[in-house]
C-alpha positions as CSV (number, residue, x, y, z in Angstrom):
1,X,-4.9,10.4,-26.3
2,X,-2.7,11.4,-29.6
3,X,-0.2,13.8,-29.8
4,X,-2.6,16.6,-31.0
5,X,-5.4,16.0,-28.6
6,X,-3.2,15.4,-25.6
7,X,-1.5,19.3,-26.5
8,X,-5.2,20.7,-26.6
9,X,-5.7,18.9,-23.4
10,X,-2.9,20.7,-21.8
11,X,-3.9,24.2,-23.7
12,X,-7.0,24.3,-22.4
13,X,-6.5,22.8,-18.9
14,X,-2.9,23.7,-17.7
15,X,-3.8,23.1,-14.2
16,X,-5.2,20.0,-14.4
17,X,-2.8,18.3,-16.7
18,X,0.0,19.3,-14.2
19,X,-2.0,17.3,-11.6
20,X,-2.7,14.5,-13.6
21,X,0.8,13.9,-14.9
22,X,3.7,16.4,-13.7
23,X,5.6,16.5,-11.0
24,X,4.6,15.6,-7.3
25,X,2.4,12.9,-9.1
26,X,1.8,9.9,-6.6
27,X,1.8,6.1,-7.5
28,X,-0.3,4.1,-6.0
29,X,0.7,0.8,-5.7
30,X,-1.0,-1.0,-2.6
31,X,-4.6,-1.5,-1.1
32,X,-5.0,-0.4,2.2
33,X,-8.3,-2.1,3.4
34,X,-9.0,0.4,6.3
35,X,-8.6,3.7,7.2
36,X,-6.6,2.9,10.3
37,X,-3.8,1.2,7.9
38,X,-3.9,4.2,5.8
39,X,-3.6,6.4,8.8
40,X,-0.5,4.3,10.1
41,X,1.5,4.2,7.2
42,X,0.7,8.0,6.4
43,X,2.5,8.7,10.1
44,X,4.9,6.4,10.3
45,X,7.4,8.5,10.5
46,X,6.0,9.6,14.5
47,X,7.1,6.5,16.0
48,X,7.2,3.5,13.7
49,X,4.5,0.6,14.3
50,X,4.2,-1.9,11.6
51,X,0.9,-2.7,10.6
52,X,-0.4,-5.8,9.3
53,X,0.4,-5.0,5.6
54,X,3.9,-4.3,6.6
55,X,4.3,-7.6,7.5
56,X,2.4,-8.7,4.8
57,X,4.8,-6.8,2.6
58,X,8.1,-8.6,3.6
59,X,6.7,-12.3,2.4
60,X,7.6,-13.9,-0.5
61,X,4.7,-16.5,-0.5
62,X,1.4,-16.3,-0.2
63,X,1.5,-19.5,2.7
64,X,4.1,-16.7,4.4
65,X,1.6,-14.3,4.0
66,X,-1.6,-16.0,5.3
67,X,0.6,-17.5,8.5
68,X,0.7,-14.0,9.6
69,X,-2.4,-13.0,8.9
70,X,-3.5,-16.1,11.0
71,X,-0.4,-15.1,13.6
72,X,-1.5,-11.6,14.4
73,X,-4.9,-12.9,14.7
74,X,-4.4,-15.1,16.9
75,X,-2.8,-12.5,19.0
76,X,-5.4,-10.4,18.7
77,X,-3.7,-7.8,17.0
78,X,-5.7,-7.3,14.2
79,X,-9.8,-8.3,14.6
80,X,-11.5,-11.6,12.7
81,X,-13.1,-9.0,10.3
82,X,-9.8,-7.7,9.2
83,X,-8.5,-10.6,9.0
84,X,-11.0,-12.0,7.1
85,X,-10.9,-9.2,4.8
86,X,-6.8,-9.9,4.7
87,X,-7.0,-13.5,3.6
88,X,-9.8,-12.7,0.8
89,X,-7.6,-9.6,-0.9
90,X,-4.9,-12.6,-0.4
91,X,-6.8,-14.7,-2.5
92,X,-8.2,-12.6,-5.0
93,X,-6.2,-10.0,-6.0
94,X,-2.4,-12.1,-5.0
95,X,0.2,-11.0,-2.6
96,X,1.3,-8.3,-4.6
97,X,-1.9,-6.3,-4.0
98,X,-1.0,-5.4,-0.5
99,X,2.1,-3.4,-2.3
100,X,5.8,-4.2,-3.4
101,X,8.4,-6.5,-1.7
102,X,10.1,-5.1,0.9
103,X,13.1,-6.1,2.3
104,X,14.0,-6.9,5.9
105,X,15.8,-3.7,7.0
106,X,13.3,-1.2,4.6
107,X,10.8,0.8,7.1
108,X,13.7,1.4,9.4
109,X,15.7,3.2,6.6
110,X,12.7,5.0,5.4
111,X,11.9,6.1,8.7
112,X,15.5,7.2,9.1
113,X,14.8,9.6,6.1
């Protein structure tokens, strides 16, 4: 939007340009591929369980990333449709579509607060 346009925005919808771009905005910066990931790392903070995409999240290759996704199917942690749905994000959208890097250590601190 310009400069002019963008200030008419705001004029005429306050409320919806604070939502949009103010404060308490959220990034989004990772696919969850079900709900019952979403719902984990929404809660996380009641007793911490990594889920897949945790793990996921602490490779740095994608051959790191697929050995898990293979490993915790294999111990049926996660079902052969998830998986499945795992390795294809994997190889279609890159290891960084399942969110930043994080480093060993991270979901404890975070949990912490």
């Amino acid at each position: 939007m310009e400069e002019s346009s963008e200030e008419e925005f705001r004029r005429k919808y306050p409320n919806l340009a604070r939502e949009i771009g103010g404060k308490g905005t959220i990034r989004i910066n990772a696919v969850r591929s079900t709900v019952e990931e979403g719902e984990k790392a929404a809660h996380s903070n009641h007793g911490y369980e990594p889920t897949a995409v945790d793990y996921i999240r602490r490779c740095t290759t994608e051959e790191q990333a697929l050995e898990i996704i293979n490993f915790l199917e294999s111990r049926k942690e996660i079902d052969e449709d998830y998986a499945k749905r795992l390795r294809r994000q994997l190889v279609e959208q890159g290891l960084s579509s399942f969110g930043s890097h994080k480093e060993p250590g991270y979901y404890e601190r975070v949990a912490k607060g």
